[in-house]
DRENMAR-252434 format. One record per atom (N, C-alpha, C, O): residue number from 1; residue in three letters; atom name; x, y, z. Coordinates in steps of 0.1 Angstrom, whole numbers, plus 5000, padded with zeros to 4 digits. Layout:
N
<atom i="NUM" aa="ALA" at="CA" u="X" v="Y" w="Z"/>
...
This chain:
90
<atom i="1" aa="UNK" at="N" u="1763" v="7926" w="8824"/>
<atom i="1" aa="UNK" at="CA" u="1758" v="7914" w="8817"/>
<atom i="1" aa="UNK" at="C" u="1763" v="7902" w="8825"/>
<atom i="1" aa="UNK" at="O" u="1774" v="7902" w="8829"/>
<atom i="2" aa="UNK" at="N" u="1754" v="7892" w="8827"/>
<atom i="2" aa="UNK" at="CA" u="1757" v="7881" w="8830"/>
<atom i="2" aa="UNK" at="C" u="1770" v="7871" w="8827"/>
<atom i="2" aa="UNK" at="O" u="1774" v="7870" w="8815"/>
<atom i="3" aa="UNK" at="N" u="1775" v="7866" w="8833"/>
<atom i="3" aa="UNK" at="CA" u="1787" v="7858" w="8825"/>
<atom i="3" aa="UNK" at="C" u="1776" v="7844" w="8818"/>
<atom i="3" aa="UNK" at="O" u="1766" v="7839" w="8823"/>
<atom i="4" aa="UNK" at="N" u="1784" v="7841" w="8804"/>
<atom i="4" aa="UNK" at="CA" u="1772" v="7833" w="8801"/>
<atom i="4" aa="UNK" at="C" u="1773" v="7818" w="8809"/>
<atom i="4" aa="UNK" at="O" u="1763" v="7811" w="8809"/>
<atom i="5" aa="UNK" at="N" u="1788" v="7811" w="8816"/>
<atom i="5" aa="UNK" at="CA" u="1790" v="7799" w="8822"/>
<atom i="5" aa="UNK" at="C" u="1775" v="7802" w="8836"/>
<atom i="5" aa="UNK" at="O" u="1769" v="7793" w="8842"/>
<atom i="6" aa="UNK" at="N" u="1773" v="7814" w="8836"/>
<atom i="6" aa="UNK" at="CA" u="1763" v="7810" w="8849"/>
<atom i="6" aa="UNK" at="C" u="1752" v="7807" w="8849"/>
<atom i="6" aa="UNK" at="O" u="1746" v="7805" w="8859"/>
<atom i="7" aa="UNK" at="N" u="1747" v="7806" w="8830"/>
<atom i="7" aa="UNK" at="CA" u="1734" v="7803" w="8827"/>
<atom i="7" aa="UNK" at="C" u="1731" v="7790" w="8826"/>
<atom i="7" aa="UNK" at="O" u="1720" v="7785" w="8824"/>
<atom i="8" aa="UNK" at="N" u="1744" v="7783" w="8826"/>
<atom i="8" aa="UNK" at="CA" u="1741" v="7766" w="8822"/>
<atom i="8" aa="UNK" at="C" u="1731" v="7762" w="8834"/>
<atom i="8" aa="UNK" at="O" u="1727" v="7767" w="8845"/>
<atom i="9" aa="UNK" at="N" u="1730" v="7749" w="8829"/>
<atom i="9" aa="UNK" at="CA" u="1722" v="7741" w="8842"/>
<atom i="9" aa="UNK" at="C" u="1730" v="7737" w="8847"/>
<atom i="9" aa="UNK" at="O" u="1741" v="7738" w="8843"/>
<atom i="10" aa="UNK" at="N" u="1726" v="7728" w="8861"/>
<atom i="10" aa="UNK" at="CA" u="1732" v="7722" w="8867"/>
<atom i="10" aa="UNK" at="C" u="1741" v="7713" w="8863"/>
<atom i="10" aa="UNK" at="O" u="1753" v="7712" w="8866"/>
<atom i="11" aa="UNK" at="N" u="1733" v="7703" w="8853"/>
<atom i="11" aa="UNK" at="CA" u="1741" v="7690" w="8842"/>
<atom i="11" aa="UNK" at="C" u="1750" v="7698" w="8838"/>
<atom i="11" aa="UNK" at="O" u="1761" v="7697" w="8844"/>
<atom i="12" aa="UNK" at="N" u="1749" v="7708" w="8829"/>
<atom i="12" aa="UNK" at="CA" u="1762" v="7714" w="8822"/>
<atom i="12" aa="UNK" at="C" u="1778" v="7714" w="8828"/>
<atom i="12" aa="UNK" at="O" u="1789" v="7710" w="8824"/>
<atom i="13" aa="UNK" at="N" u="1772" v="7722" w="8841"/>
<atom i="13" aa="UNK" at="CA" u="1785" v="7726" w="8848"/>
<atom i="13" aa="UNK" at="C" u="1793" v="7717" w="8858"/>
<atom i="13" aa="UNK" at="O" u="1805" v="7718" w="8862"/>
<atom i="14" aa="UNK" at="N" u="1781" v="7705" w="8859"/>
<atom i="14" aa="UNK" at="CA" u="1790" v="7690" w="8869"/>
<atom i="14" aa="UNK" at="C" u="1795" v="7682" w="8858"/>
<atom i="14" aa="UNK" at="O" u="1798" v="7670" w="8860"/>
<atom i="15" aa="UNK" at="N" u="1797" v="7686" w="8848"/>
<atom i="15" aa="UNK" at="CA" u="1798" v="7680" w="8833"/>
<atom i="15" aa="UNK" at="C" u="1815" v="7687" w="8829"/>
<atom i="15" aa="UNK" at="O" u="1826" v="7682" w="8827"/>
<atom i="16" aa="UNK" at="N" u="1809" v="7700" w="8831"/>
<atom i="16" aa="UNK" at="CA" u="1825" v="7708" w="8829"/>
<atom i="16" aa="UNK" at="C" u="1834" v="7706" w="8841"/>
<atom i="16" aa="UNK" at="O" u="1846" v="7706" w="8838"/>
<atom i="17" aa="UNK" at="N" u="1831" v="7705" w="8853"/>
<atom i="17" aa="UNK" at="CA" u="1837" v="7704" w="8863"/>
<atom i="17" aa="UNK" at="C" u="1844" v="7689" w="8866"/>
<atom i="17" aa="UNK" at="O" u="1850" v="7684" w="8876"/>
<atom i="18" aa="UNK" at="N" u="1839" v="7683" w="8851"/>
<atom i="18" aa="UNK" at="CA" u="1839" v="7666" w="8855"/>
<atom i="18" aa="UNK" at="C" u="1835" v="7661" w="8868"/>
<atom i="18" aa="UNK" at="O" u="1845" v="7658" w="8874"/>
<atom i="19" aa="UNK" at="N" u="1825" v="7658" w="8876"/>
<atom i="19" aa="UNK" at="CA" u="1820" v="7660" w="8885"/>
<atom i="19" aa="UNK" at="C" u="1810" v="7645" w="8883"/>
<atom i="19" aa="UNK" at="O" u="1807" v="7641" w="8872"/>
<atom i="20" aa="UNK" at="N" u="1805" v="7638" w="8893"/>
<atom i="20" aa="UNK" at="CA" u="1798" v="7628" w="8893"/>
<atom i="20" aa="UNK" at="C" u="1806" v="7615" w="8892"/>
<atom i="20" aa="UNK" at="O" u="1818" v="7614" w="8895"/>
<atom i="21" aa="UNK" at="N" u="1799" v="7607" w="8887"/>
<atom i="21" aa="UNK" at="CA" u="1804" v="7592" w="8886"/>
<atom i="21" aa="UNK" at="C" u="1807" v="7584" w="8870"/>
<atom i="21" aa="UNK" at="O" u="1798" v="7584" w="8862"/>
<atom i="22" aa="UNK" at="N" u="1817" v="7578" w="8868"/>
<atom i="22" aa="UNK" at="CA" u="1818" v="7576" w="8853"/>
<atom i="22" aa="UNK" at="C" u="1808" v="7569" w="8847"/>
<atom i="22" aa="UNK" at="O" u="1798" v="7563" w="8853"/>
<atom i="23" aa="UNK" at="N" u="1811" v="7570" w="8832"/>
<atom i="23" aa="UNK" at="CA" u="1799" v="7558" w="8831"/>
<atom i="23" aa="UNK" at="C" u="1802" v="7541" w="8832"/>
<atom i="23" aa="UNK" at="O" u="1793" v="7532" w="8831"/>
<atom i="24" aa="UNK" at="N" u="1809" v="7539" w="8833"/>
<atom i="24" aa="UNK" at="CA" u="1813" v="7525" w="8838"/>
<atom i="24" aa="UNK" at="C" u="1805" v="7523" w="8848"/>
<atom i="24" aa="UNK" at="O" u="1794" v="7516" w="8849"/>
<atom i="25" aa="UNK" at="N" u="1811" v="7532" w="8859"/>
<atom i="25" aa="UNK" at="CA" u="1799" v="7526" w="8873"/>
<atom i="25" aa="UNK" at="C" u="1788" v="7528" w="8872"/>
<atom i="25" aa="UNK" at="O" u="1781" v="7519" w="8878"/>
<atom i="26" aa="UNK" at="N" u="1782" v="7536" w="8866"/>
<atom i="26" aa="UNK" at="CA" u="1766" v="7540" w="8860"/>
<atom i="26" aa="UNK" at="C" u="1761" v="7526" w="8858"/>
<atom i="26" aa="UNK" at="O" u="1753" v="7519" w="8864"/>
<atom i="27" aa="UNK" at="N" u="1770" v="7522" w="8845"/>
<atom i="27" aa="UNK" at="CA" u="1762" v="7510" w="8836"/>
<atom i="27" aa="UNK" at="C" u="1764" v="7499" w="8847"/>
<atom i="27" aa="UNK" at="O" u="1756" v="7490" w="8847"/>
<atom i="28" aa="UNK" at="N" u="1777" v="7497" w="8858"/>
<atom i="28" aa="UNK" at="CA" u="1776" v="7487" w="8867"/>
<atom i="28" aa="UNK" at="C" u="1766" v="7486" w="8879"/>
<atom i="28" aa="UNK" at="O" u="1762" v="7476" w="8884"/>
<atom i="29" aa="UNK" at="N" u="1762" v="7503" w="8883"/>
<atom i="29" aa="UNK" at="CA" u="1754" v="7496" w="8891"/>
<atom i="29" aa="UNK" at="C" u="1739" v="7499" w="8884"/>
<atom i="29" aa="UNK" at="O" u="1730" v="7501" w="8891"/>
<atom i="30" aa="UNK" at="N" u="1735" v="7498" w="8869"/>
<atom i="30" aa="UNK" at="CA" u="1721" v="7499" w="8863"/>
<atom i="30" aa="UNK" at="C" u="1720" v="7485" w="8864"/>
<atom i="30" aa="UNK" at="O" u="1711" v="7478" w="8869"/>
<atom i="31" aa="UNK" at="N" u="1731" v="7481" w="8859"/>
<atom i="31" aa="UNK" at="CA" u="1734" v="7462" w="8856"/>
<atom i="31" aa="UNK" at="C" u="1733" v="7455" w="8870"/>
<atom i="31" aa="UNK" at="O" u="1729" v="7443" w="8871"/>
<atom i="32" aa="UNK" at="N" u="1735" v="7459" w="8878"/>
<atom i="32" aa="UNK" at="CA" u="1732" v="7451" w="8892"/>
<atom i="32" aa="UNK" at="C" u="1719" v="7454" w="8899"/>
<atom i="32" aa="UNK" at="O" u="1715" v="7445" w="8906"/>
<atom i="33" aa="UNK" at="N" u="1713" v="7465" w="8897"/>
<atom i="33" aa="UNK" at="CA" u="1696" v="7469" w="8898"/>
<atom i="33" aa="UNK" at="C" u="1692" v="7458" w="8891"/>
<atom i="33" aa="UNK" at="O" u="1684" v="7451" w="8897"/>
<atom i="34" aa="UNK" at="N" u="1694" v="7455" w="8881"/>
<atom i="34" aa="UNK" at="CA" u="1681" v="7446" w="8872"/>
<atom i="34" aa="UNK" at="C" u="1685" v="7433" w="8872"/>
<atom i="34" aa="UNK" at="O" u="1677" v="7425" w="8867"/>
<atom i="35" aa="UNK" at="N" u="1695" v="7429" w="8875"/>
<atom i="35" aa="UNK" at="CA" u="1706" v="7415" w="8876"/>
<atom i="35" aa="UNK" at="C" u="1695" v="7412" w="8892"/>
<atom i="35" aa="UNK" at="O" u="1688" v="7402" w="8894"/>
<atom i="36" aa="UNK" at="N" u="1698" v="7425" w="8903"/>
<atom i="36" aa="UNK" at="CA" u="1688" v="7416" w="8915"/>
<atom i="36" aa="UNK" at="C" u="1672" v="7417" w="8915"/>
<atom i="36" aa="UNK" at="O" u="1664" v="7409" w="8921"/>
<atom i="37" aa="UNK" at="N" u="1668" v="7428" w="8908"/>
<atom i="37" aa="UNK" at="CA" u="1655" v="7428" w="8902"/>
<atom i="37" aa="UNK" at="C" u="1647" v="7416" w="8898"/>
<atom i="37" aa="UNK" at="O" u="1636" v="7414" w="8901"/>
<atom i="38" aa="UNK" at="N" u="1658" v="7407" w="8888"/>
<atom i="38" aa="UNK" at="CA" u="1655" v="7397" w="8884"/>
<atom i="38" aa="UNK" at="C" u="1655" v="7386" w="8891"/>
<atom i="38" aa="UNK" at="O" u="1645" v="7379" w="8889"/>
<atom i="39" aa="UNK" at="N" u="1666" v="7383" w="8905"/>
<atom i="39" aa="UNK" at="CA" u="1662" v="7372" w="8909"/>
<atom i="39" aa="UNK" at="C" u="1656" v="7371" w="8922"/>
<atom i="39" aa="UNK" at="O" u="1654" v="7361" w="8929"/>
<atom i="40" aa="UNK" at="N" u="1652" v="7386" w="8924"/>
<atom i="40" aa="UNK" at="CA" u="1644" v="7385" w="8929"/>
<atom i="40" aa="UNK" at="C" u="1630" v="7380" w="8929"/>
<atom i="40" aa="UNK" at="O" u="1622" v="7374" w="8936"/>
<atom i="41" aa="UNK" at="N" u="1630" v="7386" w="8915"/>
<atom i="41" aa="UNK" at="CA" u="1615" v="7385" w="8911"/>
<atom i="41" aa="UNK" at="C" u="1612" v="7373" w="8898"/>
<atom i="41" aa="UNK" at="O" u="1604" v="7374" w="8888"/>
<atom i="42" aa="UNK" at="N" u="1621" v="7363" w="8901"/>
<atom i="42" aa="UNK" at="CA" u="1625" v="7352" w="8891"/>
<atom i="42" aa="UNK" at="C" u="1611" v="7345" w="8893"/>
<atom i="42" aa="UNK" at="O" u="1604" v="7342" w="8883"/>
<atom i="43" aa="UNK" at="N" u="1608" v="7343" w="8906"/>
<atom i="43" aa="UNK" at="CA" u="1594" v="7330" w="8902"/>
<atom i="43" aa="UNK" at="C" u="1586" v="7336" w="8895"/>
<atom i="43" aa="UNK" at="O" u="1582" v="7332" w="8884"/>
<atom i="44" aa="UNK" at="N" u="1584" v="7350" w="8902"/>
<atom i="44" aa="UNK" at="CA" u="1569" v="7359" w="8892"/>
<atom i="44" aa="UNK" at="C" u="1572" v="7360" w="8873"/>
<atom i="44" aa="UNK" at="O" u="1566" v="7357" w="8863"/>
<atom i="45" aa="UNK" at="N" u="1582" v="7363" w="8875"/>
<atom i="45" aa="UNK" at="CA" u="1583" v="7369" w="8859"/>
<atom i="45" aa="UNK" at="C" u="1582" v="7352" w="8853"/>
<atom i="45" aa="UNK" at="O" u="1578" v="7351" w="8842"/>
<atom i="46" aa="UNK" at="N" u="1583" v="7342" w="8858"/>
<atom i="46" aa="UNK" at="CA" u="1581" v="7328" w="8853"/>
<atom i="46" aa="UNK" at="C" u="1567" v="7326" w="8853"/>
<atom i="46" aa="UNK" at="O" u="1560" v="7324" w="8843"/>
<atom i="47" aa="UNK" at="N" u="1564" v="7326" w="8865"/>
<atom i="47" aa="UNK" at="CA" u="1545" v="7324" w="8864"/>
<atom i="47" aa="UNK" at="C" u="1540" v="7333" w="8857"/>
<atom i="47" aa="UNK" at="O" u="1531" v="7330" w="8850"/>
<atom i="48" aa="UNK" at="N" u="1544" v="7347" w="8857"/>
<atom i="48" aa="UNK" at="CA" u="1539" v="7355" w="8846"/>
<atom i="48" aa="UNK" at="C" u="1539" v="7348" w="8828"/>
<atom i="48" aa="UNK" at="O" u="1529" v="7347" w="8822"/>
<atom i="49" aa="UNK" at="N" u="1552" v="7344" w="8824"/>
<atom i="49" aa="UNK" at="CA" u="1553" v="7338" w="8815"/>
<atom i="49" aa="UNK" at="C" u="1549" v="7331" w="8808"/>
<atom i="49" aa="UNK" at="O" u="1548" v="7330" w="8796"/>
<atom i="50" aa="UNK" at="N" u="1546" v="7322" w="8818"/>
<atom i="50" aa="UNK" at="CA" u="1537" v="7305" w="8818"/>
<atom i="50" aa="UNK" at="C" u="1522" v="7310" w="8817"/>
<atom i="50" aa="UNK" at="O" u="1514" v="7302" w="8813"/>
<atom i="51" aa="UNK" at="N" u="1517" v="7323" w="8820"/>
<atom i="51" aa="UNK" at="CA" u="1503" v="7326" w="8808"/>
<atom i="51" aa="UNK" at="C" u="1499" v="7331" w="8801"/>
<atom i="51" aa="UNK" at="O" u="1487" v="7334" w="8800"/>
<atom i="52" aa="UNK" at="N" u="1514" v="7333" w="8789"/>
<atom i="52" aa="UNK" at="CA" u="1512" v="7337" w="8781"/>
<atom i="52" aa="UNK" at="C" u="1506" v="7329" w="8774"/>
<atom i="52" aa="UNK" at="O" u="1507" v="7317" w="8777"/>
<atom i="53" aa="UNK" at="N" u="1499" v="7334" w="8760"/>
<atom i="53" aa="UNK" at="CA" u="1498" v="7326" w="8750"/>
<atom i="53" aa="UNK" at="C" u="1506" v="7316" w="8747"/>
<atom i="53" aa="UNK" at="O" u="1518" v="7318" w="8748"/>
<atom i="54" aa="UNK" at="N" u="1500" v="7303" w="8742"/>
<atom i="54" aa="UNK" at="CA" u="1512" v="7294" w="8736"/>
<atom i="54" aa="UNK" at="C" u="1520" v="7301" w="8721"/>
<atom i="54" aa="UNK" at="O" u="1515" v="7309" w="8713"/>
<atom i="55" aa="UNK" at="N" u="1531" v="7296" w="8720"/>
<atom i="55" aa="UNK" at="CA" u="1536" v="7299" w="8707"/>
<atom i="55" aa="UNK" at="C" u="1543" v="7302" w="8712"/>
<atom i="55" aa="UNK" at="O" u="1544" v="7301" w="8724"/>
<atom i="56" aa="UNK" at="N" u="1559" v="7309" w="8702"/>
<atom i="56" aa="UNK" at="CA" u="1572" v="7309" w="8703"/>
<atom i="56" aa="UNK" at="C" u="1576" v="7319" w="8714"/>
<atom i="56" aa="UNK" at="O" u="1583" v="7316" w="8723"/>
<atom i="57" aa="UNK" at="N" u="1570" v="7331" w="8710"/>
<atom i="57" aa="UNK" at="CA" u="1570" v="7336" w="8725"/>
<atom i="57" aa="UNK" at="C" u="1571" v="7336" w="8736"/>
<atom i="57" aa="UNK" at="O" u="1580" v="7343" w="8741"/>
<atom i="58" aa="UNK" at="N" u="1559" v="7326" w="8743"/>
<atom i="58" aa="UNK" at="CA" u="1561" v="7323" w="8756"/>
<atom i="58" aa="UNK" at="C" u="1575" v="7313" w="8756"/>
<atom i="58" aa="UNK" at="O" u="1583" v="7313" w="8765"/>
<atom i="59" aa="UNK" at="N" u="1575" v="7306" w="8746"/>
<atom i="59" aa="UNK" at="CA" u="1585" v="7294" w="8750"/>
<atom i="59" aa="UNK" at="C" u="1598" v="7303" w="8750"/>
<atom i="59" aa="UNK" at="O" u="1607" v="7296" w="8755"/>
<atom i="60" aa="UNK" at="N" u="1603" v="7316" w="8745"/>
<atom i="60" aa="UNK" at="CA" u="1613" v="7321" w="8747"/>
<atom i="60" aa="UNK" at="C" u="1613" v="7327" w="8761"/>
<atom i="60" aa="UNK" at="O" u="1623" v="7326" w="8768"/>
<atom i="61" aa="UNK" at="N" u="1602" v="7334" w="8766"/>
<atom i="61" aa="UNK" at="CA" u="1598" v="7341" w="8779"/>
<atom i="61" aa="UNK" at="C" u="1606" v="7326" w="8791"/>
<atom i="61" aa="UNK" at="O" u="1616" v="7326" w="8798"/>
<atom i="62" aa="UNK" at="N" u="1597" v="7317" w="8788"/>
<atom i="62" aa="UNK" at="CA" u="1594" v="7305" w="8798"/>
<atom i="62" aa="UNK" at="C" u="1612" v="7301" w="8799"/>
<atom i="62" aa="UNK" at="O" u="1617" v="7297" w="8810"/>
<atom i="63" aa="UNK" at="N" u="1620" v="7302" w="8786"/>
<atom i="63" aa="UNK" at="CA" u="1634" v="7299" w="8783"/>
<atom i="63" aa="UNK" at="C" u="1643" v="7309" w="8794"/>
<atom i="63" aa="UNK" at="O" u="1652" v="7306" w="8802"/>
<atom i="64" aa="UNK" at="N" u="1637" v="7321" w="8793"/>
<atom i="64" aa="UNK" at="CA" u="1648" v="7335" w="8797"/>
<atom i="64" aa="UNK" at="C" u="1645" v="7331" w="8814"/>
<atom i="64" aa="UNK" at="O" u="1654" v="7333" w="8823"/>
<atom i="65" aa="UNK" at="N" u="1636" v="7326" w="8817"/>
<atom i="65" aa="UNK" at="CA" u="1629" v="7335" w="8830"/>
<atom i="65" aa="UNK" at="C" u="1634" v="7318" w="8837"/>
<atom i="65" aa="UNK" at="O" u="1637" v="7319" w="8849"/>
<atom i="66" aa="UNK" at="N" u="1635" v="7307" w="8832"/>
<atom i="66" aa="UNK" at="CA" u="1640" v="7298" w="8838"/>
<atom i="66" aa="UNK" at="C" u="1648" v="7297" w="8849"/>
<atom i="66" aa="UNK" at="O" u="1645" v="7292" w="8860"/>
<atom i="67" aa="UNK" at="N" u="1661" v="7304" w="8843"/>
<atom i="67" aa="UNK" at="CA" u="1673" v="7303" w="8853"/>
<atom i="67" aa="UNK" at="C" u="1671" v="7314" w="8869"/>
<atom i="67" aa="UNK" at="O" u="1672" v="7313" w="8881"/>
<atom i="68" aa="UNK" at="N" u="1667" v="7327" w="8859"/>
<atom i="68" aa="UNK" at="CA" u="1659" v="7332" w="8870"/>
<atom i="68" aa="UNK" at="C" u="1650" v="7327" w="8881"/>
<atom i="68" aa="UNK" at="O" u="1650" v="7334" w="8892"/>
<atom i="69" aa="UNK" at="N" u="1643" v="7317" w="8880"/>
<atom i="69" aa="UNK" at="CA" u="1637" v="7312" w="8891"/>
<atom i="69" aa="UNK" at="C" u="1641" v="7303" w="8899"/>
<atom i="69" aa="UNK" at="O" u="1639" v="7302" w="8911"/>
<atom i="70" aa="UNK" at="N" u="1649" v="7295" w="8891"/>
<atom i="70" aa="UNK" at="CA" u="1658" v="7287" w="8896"/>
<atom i="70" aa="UNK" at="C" u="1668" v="7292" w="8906"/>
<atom i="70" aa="UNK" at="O" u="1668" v="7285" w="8916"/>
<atom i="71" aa="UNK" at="N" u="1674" v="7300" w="8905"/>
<atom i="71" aa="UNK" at="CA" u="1683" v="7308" w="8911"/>
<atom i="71" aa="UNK" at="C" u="1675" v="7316" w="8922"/>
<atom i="71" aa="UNK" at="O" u="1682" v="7315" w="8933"/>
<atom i="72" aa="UNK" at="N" u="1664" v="7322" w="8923"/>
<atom i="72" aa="UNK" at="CA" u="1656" v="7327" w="8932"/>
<atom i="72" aa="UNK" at="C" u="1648" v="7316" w="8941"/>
<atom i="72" aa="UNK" at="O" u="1645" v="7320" w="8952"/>
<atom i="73" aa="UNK" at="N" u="1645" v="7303" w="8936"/>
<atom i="73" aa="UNK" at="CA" u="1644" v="7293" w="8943"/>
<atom i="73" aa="UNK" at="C" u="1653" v="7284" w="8951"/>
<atom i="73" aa="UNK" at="O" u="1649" v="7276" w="8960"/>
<atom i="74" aa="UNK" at="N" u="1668" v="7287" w="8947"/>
<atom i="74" aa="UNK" at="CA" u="1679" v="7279" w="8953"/>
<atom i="74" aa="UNK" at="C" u="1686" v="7290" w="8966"/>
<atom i="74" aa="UNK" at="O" u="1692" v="7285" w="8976"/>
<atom i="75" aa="UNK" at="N" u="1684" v="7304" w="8964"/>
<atom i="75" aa="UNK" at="CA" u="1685" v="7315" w="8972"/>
<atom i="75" aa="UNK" at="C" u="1675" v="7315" w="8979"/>
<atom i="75" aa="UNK" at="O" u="1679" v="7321" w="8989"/>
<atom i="76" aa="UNK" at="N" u="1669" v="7314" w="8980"/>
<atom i="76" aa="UNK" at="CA" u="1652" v="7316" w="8988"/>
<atom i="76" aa="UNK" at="C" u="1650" v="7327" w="8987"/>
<atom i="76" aa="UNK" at="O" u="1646" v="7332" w="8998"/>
<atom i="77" aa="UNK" at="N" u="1651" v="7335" w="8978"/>
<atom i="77" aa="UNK" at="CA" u="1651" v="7352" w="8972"/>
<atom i="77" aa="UNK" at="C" u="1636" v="7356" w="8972"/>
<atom i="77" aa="UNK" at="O" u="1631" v="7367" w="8974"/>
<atom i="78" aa="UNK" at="N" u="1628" v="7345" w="8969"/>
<atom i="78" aa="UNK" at="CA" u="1614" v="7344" w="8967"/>
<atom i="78" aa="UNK" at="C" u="1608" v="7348" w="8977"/>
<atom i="78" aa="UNK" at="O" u="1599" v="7356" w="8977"/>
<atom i="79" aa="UNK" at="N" u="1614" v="7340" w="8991"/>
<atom i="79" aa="UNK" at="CA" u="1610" v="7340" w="9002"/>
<atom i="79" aa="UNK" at="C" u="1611" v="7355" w="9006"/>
<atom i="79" aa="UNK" at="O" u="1602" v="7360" w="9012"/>
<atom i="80" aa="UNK" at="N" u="1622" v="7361" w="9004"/>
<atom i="80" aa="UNK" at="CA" u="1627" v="7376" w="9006"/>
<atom i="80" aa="UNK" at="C" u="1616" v="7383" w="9000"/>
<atom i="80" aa="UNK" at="O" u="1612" v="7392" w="9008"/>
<atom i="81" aa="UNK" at="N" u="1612" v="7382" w="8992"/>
<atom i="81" aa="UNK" at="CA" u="1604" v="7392" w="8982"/>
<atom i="81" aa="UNK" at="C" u="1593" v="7389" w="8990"/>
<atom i="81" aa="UNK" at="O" u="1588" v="7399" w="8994"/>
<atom i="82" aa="UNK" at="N" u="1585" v="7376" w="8994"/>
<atom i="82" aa="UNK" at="CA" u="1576" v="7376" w="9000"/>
<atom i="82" aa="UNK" at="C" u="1569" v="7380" w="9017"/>
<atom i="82" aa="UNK" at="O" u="1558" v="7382" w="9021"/>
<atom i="83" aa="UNK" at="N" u="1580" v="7380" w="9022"/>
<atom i="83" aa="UNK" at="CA" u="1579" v="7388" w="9033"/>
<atom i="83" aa="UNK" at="C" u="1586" v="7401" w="9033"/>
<atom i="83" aa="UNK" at="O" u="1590" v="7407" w="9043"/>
<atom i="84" aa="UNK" at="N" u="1588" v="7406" w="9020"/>
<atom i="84" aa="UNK" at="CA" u="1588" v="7420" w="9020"/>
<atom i="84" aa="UNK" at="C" u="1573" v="7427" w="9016"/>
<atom i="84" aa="UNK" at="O" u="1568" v="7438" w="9020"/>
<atom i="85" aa="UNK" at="N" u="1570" v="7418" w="9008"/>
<atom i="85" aa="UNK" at="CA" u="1554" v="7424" w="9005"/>
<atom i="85" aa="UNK" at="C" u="1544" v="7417" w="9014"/>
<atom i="85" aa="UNK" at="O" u="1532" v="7418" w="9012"/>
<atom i="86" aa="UNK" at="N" u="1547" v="7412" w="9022"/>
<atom i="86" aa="UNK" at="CA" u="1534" v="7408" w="9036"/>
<atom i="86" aa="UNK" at="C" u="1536" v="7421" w="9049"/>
<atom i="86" aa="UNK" at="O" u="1528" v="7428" w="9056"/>
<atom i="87" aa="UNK" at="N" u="1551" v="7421" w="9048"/>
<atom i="87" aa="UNK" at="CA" u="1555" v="7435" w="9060"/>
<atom i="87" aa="UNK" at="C" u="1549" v="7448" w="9054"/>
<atom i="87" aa="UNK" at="O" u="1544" v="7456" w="9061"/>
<atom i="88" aa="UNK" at="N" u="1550" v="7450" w="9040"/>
<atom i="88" aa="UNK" at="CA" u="1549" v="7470" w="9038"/>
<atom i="88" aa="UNK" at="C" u="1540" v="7467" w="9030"/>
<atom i="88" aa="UNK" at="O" u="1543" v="7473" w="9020"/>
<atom i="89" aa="UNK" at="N" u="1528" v="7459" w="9028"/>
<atom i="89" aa="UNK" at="CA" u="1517" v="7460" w="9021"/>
<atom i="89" aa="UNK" at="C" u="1508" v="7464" w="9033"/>
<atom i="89" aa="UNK" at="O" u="1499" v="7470" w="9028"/>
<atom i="90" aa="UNK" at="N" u="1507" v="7464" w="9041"/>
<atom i="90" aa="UNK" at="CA" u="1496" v="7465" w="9055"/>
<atom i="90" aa="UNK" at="C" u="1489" v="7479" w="9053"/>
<atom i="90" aa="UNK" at="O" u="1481" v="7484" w="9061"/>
């Protein structure tokens, strides 16, 4: 008969072996994926914003996405994103 530890999955056993990365650094580097996601992509998600419908909505969108652009415009991050999609869109 099989030993039953050999039927786990892979997760199981890098789980028992404590094996991998904690979740601290998990959540730090999810939080820094979407932290440069953002200012990267700070002008778009603004001009996106700015067509939404009027009403409270947008004005909260147009509120969040502000500093974001701001920040992508004072970095020239914009510029980054845009000669990243003129090179590997071809």
């Amino acid at each position: 008969m099989a030993n039953p530890l050999d039927r786990r999955d892979v997760g199981e056993r890098r789980a028992a072996a404590q094996a991998g990365i904690r979740k601290r650094a998990a959540a730090g580097l999810l939080a820094s994926f979407f932290i440069a996601g953002g200012l990267l992509n700070g002008r778009h998600m603004y001009e996106e914003a700015s067509r939404r419908p009027y009403g409270r909505g947008r004005d909260a969108w147009l509120r969040a996405t502000a500093p974001l652009r701001a920040a992508a415009a004072h970095g020239r991050l914009d510029a980054l994103r845009n000669w990243v999609e003129r090179t590997w869109r071809k």
